[in-house]
N, C-alpha and C positions, 0 to 999 in steps of 0.2 A: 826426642822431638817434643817439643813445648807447642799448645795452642790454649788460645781462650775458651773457645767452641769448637769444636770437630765435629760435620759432619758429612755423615756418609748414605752418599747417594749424591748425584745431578740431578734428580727430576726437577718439574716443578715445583717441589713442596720443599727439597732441599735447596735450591736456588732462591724462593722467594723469604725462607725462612732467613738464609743469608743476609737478604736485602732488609728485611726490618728487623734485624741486631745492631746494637749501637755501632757505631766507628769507628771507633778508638779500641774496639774490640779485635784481636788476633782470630781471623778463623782460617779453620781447613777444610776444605771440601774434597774428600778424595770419592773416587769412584772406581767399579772394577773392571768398565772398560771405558772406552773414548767418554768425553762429556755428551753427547749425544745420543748414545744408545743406551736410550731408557725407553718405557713406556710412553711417558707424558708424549714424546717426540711425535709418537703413532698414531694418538688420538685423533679419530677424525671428526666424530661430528660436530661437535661444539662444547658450549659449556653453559649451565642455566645458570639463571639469572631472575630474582625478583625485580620484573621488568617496572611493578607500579605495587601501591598497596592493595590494590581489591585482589590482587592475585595470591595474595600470601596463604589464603584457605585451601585454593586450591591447589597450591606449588606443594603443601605441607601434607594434603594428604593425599596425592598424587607418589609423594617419595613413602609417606607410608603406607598405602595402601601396594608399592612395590616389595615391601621390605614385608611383606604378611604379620604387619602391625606391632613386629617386633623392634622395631626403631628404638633409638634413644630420643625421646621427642625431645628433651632439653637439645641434643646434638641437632637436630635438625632446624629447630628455631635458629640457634644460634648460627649455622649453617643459611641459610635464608636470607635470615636477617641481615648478614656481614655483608652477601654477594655482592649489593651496589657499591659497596667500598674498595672491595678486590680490584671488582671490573674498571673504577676509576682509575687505581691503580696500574692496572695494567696499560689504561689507554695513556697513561702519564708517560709510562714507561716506551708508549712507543707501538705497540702492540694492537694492528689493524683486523679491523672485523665487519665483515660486510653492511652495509648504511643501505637505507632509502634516499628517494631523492631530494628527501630535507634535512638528509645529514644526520638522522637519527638511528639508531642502531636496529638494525631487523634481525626477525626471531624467525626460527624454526622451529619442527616437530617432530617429535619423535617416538615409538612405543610408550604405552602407559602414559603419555603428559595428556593429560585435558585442554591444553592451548598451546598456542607457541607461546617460549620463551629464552628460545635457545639462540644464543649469539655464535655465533661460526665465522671461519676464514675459509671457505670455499670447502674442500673437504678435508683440510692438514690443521684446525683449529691448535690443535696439542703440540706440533709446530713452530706454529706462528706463535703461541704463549710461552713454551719452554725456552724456543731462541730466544725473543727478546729478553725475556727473563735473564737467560747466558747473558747475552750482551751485556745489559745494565751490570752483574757480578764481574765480569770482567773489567769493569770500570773502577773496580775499589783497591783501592792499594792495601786495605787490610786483609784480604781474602785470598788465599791461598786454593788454588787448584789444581789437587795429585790426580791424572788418569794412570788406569789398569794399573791400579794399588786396591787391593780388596783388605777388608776388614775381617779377618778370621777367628776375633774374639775381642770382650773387650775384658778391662780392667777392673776389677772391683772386688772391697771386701767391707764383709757385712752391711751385705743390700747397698751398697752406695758406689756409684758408677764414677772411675778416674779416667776414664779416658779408652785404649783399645790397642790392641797389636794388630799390627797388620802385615801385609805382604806387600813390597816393594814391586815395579815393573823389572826390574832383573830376576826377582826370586827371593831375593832378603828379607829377611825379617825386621821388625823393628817395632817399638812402641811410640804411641803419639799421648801424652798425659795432659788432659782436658777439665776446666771446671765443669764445663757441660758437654754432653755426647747426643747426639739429635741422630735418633735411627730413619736415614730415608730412603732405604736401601730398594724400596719394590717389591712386587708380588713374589705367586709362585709358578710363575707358568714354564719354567725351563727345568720342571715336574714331571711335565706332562708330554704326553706324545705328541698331541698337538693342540697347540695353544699359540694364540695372537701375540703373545709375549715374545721380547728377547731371550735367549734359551739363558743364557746367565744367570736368569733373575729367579734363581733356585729357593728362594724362603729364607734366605741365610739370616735376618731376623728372628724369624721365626723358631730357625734351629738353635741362635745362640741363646735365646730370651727362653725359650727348654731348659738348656745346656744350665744355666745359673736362677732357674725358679722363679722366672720372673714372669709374673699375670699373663695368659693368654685369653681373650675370649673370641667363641665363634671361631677355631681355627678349621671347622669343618664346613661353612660357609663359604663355596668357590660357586665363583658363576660361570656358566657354558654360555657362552655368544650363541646366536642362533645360524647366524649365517657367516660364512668364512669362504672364500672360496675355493672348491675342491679341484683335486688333483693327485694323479695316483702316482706323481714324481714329490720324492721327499724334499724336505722345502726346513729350512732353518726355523719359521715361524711362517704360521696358517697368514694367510691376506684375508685381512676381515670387509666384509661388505658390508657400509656403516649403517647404524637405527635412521639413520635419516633419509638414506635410500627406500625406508619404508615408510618413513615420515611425509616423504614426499610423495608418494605414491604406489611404491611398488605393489609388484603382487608375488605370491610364492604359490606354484604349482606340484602337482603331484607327476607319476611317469606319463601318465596319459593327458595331462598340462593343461587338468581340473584343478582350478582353488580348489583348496582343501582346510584354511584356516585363517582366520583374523591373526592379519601382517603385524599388527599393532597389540599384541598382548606382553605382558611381562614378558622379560628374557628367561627367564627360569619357565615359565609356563609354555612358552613358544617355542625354544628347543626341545623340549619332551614332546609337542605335538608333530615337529619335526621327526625327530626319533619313531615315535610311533608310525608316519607314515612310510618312514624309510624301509620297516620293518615290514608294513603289511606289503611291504608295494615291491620287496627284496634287493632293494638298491643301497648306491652308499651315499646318496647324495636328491635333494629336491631340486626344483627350478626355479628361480627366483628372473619375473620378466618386470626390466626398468624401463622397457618402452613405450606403459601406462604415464610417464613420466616426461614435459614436453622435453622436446630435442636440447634446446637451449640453455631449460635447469640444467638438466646430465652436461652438459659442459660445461656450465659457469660454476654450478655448487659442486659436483663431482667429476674432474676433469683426471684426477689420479686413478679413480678406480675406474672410469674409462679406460686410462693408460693401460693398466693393469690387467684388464678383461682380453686387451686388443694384444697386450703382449703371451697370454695365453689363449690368443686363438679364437679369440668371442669378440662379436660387434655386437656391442649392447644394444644399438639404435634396431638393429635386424634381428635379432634372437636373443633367447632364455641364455641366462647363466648357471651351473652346477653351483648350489652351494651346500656347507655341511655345519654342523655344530661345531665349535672347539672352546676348549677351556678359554677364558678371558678375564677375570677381575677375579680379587679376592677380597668378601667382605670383612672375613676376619681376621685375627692378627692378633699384635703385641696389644694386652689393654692398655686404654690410656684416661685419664680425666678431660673435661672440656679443655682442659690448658696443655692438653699431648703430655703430660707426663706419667712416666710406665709408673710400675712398682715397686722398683728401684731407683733411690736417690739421683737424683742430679743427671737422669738419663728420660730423654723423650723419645720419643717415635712419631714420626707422621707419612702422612701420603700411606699408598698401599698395604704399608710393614703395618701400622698400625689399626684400632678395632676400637671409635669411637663411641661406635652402635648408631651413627647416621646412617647406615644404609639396611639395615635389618638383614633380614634374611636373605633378601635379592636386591642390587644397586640396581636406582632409576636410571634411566639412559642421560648419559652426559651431567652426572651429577658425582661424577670421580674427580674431575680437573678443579670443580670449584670446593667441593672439602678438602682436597688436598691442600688449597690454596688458604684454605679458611683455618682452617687449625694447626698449619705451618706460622701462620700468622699470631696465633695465640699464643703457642710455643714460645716465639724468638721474643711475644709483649711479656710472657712471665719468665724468662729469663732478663729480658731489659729491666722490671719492675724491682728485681734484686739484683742492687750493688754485687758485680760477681766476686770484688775484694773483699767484700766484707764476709760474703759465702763463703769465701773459701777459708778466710781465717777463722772462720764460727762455726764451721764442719768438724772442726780439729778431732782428731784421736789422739790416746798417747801414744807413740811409736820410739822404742828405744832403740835406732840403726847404729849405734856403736859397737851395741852389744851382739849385733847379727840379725835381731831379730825383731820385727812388728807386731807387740800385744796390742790387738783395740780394747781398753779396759776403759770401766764407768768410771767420769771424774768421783763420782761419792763414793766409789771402791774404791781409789786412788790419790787423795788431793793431791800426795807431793808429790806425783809424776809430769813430766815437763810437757806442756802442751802444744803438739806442732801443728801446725797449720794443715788443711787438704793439700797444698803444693808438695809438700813435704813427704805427706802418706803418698802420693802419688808416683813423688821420685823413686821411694824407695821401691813400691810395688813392680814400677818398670824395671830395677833395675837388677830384681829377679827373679823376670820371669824366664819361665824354663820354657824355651821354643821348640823339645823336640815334638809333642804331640802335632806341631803344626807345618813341621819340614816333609812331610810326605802329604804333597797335594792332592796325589788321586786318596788317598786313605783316609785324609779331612774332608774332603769331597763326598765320601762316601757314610762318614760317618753323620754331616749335617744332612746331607739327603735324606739319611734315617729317621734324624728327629726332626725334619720337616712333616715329611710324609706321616710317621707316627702321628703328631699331631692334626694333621687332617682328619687322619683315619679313626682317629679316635675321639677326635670333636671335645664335647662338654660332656658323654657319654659312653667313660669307656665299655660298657656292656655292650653298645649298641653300633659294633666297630665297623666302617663303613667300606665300600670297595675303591679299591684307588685305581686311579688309569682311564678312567672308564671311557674318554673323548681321545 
């Protein structure tokens, strides 16, 4: 199988990267299960936005002052700065977000932000952006959409990315050969025991970008949500109760249903202090009461996790709800430059798979949906910005396939060797690849699970190897 661009993943950042790739371009977007079950989908509360410019000081050190000042501050500028352009985008595309009554966009609040400036769709924002996002891709006649077709490796020799083998919805195997490969694959929360994540979304970037050498940074950087709501019936993925429930007012109670902690600190700081009280106080779980919140917000801004509460047993408007930490975001991942491209030739990463060092240490609340959007964006402009015919004939190696066999040799050790094109190196590379390491699903399964988790566990710091599991 032949494409211009393959990429894998539906989120957001795989979807919108779709959308600003030329036209005339062949792409493929597979993904490993329905197009819909991703991340982005889940997101509830919103998504920031540099609403005007006096705010840019404080939006910038708001995310760094989350990230404990380990930011990429070039990543964040440019992250900031791009936001009003996305969000035009988006609204182009179709993509509604709650207005005042002059028609202007209104903002919320959330942990760590110094203002509002968070644009939301009630409390499904990640929803409301991902679908249209669908929509719009399904409108191209060049874009190709495989579901539950996962990517089990990809293609490449010496450092330079052709493309990927995958796995078919019956089981089959097969290769896709790509001038570019755009990893959008998602976190790591289907890691974890429990975590807000789709359980799928096991690091398999992460495991394969190990597997062939390719830059990782920060793979020991996971965020724990603070609040999720508990329940001691096992559950596919935790229901998270959104930063805006706290943005808006909430409160978090201890067992005797004494605050016990500023609602509004960093995620990373505010689930430890959760933890800690859970501990002194011998429970599994704090109380979190949205009743400080009028009747009418809780329905109009959060009308699902109402649903939610009420379908386990809790009227939010009359009582406290149990909530608990669970894994939730990862800020590290595959490295990439400001323009999402890894370490490896002619292969990018964006959305969660990847570690642009915009969020430092710990991601600011609702500032996932718009880097993802933001450096998807940059991605699909430096791949636009090179003729991909001309890449691909100016990639070339020498490859002798008559003779059985592909040397990549330097033209100045070689002159009179014939020089083929990347399409060429590519055919040949699919056409032998050996598929057995990847016909025993649970044993590939188990084997990237390994170099996911190693990677976590071992951070930037193998000496200082960390505990895995621990939510």
């Amino acid at each position: 199988m032949k494409t211009d661009i393959l990429i894998a993943g539906s989120g957001c950042s795989g979807l919108y990267c779709a959308l600003q790739l030329p036209r005339d371009k062949k792409i493929t977007i597979i993904t490993k299960s329905d197009l819909t079950s991703n991340d982005s989908f889940l997101a509830q509360g919103g998504m920031c936005m540099l609403k005007e410019q006096s705010d840019y000081d404080s939006f910038f050190e708001d995310t760094m002052k989350a990230g404990h000042y380990e930011n990429d501050k070039k990543s964040v500028e440019i992250m900031i700065k791009t936001s009003p352009e996305v969000v035009k985008d988006l609204v182009s595309y179709g993509a509604q977000f709650e207005r005042n009554e002059d028609g202007s966009l209104a903002y919320t609040k959330e942990g760590a932000h110094s203002t509002n400036r968070i644009i939301f769709h009630e409390d499904v924002t990640g929803k409301e952006i991902t679908s249209t996002l669908l929509r719009e891709v399904q409108k191209l006649s060049n874009v190709e959409l495989l579901e539950y077709t996962t990517m089990v490796d990809i293609l490449e020799k010496d450092n330079h990315c052709y493309g990927a083998v995958i796995r078919r919805p019956d089981g089959s195997l097969d290769t896709v050969t790509a001038t570019y490969t755009v990893l959008a694959s998602g976190g790591v929360g289907g890691l974890y025991r429990h975590s807000t994540n789709f359980r799928h979304l096991t690091g398999d970037a992460l495991a394969i970008a190990s597997k062939h050498n390719i830059e990782l940074q920060n793979p020991d950087y996971v965020q724990i949500h603070p609040t999720t709501f508990y329940t001691k019936h096992p559950e596919d993925r935790s229901f998270l109760i959104s930063e805006s429930v706290r943005g808006e007012g909430a409160r978090l109670y201890d067992k005797n249903m004494n605050r016990f902690v500023n609602e509004l600190l960093p995620r990373d700081l505010l689930s430890e202090k959760i933890h800690e009280q859970m501990a002194k106080d011998g429970t599994d779980f704090v109380w979190e009461d949205l009743r400080t919140i009028p009747a009418e917000t809780l329905r109009h801004h959060f009308p699902n996790i109402v649903a939610h509460c009420k379908e386990m047993g809790y009227d939010v408007f009359k009582e406290c709800i149990p909530v608990v930490p669970a894994q939730h975001y990862f800020m590290g991942g595959v490295k990439v430059d400001h323009k999402s491209r890894s370490s490896m030739e002619n292969l990018y990463v964006v959305g969660e798979a990847a570690c642009n060092g915009v969020h430092g240490k710990n991601r600011l609340a609702s500032n996932s949906l718009l880097e993802s959007l933001v450096f998807a964006r940059r991605a699909a402009q430096d791949m636009a910005e090179h003729d991909l015919k001309d890449v691909a004939e100016n990639t070339a190696n020498n490859c002798n396939t008559s003779a059985g066999n592909c040397n990549f040799v330097d033209d100045a050790a070689n002159t009179n060797a014939s020089s083929q094109n990347a399409s060429e190196v590519a055919d040949y590379l699919a056409a032998h690849v050996d598929f057995t390491p990847y016909q025993n699903i649970q044993s590939l399964d188990e084997t990237y699970h390994h170099l996911a988790t190693q990677a976590i566990t071992l951070g930037q710091n193998p000496e200082g190897r960390k505990e895995f599991l621990y939510v």
